[in-house]
matplotlib code that plots the C-alpha trace (Angstrom):
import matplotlib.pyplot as plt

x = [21.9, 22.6, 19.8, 17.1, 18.0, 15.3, 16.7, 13.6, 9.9, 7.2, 3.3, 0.8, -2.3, -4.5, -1.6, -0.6, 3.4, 5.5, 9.2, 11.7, 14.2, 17.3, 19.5, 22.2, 20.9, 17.3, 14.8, 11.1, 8.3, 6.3, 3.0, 1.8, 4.3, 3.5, 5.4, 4.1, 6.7, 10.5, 13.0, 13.4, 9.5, 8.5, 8.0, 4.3, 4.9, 6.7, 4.0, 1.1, 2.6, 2.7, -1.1, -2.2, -1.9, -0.3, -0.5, -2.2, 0.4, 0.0, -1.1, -2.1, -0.8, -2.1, 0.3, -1.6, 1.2, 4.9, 6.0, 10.0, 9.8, 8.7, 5.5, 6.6, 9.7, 8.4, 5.2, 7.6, 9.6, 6.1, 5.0, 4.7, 5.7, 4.1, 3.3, 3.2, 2.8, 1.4, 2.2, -0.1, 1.7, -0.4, 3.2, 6.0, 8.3, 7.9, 8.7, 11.5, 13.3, 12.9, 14.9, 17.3, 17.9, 15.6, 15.4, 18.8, 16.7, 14.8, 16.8, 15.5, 12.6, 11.1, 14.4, 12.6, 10.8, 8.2, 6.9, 4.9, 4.1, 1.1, 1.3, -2.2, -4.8, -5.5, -9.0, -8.9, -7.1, -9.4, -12.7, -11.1, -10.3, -13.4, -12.5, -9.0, -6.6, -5.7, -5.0, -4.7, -2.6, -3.3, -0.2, -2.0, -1.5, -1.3, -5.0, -8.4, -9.3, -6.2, -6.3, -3.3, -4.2, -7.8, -8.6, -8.2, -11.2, -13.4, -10.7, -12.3, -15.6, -18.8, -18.1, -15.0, -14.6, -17.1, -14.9, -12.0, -14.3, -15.1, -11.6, -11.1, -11.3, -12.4, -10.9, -9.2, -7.4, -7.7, -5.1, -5.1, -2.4, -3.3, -1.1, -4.1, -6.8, -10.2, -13.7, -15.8, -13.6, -13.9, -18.0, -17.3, -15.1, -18.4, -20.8, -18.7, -19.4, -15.8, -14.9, -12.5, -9.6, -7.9, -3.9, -1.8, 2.1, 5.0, 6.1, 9.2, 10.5, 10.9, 9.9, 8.1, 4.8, 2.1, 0.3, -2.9, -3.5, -7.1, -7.8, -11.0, -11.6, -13.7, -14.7]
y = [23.9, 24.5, 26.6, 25.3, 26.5, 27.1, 25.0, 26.4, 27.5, 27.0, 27.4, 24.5, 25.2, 26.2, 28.9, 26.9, 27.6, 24.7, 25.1, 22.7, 23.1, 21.2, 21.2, 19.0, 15.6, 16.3, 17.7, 18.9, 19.7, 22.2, 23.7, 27.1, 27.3, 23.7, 20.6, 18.7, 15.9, 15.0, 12.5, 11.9, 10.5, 7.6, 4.3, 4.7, 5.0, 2.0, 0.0, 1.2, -0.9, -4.4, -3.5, -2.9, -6.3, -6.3, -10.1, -10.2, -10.9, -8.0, -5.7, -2.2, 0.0, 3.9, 5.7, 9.6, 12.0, 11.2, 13.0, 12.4, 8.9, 6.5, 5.1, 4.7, 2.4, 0.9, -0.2, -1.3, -3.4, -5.2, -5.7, -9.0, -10.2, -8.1, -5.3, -1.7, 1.7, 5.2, 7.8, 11.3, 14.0, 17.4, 19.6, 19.3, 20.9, 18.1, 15.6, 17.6, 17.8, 13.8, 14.1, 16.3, 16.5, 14.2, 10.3, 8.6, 9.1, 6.9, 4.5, 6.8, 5.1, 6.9, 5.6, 2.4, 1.2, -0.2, 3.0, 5.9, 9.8, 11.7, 14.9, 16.5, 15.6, 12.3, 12.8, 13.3, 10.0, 8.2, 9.8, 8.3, 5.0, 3.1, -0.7, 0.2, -0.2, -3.3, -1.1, 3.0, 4.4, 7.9, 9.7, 13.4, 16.0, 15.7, 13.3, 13.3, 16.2, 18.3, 19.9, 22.1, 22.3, 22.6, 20.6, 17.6, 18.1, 16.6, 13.6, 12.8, 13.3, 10.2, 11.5, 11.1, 8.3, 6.2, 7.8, 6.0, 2.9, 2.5, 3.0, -0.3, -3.8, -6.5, -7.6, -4.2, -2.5, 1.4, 2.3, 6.1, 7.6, 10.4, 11.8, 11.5, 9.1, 10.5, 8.8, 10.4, 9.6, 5.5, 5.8, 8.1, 4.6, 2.5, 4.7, 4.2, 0.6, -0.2, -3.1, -0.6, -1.4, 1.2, 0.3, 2.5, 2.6, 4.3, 7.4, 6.6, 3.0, 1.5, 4.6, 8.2, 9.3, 7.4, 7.6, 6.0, 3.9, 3.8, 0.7, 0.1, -3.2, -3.6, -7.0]
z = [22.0, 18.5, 16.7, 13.6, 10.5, 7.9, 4.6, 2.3, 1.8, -0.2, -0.6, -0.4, -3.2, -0.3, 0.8, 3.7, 4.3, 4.8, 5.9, 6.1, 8.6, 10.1, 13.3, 13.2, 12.1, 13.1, 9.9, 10.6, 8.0, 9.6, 8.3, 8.9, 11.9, 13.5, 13.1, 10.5, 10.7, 12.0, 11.6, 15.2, 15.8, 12.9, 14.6, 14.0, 10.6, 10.4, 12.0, 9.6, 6.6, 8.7, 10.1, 6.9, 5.6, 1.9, 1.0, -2.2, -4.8, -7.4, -4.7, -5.5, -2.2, -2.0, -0.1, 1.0, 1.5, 1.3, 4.1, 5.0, 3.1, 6.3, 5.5, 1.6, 3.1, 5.4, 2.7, 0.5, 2.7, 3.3, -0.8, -1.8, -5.7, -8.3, -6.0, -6.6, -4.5, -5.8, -3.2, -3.6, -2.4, -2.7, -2.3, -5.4, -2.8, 0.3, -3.6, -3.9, -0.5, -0.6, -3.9, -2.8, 1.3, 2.9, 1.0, 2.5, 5.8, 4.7, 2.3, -0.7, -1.2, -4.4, -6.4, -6.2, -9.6, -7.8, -6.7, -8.6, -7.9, -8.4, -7.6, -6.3, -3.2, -2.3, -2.4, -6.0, -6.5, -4.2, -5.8, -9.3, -8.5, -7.2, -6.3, -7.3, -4.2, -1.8, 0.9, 1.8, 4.0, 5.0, 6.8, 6.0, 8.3, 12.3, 12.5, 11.3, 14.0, 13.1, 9.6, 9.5, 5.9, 5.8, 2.2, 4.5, 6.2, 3.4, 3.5, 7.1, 7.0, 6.2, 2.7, 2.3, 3.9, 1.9, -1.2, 0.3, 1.2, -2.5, -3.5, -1.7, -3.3, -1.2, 1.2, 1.7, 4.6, 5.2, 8.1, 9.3, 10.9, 14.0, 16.6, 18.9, 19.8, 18.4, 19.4, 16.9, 13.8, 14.9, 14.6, 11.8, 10.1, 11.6, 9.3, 6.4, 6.3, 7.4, 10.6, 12.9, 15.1, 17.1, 17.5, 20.1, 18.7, 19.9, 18.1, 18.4, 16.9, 21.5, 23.3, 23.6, 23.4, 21.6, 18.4, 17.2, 14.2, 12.7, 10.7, 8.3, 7.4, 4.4, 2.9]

ax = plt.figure().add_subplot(projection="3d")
ax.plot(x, y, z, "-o")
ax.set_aspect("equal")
plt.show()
């Protein structure tokens, strides 16, 4: 079998190292030595823009973490007239490889005008943009128990996730993407005010393991 090759390195703000490597036509993000995210597993991704329900014409989309592009497509393929996306992406090298290596993966989805980049946590965005946002998606590390980077704990938590619940207009959709179910995260939603739906998807786009979609409905 024909070997991983690393492509590149670099340091998240909390000092967690992310590497990007490639064999053949297969790329993986992985953080601190795990995988992060791959090319060959991103049907679940796919489905989180068509739960999250972007009707509203004018529509204000928050996309948390870019990732390899997947959930930025496939939220744009959903937008309705007058829509717009902000992805936050807390790495300037995972913006980067989308530039240079990774975007025709996905149909290069930040050359669209629709969308815009902020560089820096979600949670910051979130915390500054009260009533601001139609829906949320949160595609951030492996789940809500996972934290491969640990700044995303707070991003999980009651706190947190009242932060995101006030970022919400109303009606609003939060969806949360896990590779793994998690009990205590869906009362954790319940607390913060929000309805909750758990959705089992494919990882990959008609087969493989699963992973679990968390959506908060608020309004």
């Amino acid at each position: 079998m024909e070997p991983w090759t690393l492509l590149d390195t670099a340091w998240t703000p909390q000092d967690t190292e992310l590497t990007l490597w490639m064999r053949g036509r297969e790329f993986v993000i992985r953080a601190d030595g795990y995988d992060l995210m791959a090319n060959s597993a991103h049907g679940s991704e796919q489905v989180m823009a068509r739960m999250a329900r972007i009707e509203r014409p004018g529509a204000r989309v928050l996309v948390g973490g870019l990732g390899m592009g997947y959930t930025l497509r496939a939220v744009l393929d959903e937008l309705p007239e007058g829509a717009r996306v902000t992805v936050a992406e807390l790495s300037e090298a995972v913006l980067r490889w989308n530039q240079e290596m990774l975007g025709p993966l996905s149909g290069s989805p930040l050359e669209d005008p629709r969308v815009d980049v902020v560089i820096g946590d979600v949670g910051d965005v979130l915390q500054s943009t009260p009533g601001e946002w139609d829906a949320i998606l949160l595609d951030v590390d492996n789940g809500p128990q996972a934290f491969t980077m640990p700044a995303n704990e707070r991003l999980y938590g009651v706190q947190g996730l009242n932060i995101t619940r006030m970022a919400l207009r109303s009606p609003g959709t939060l969806v949360v993407w896990s590779a793994f179910d998690d009990a205590e995260f869906v009362r954790r939603l319940g607390r913060a005010g929000l309805m909750v739906r758990v959705a089992r998807v494919p990882a990959h786009v008609d087969r493989g393991a699963d992973h679990f979609l968390f959506l908060g409905y608020w309004g």
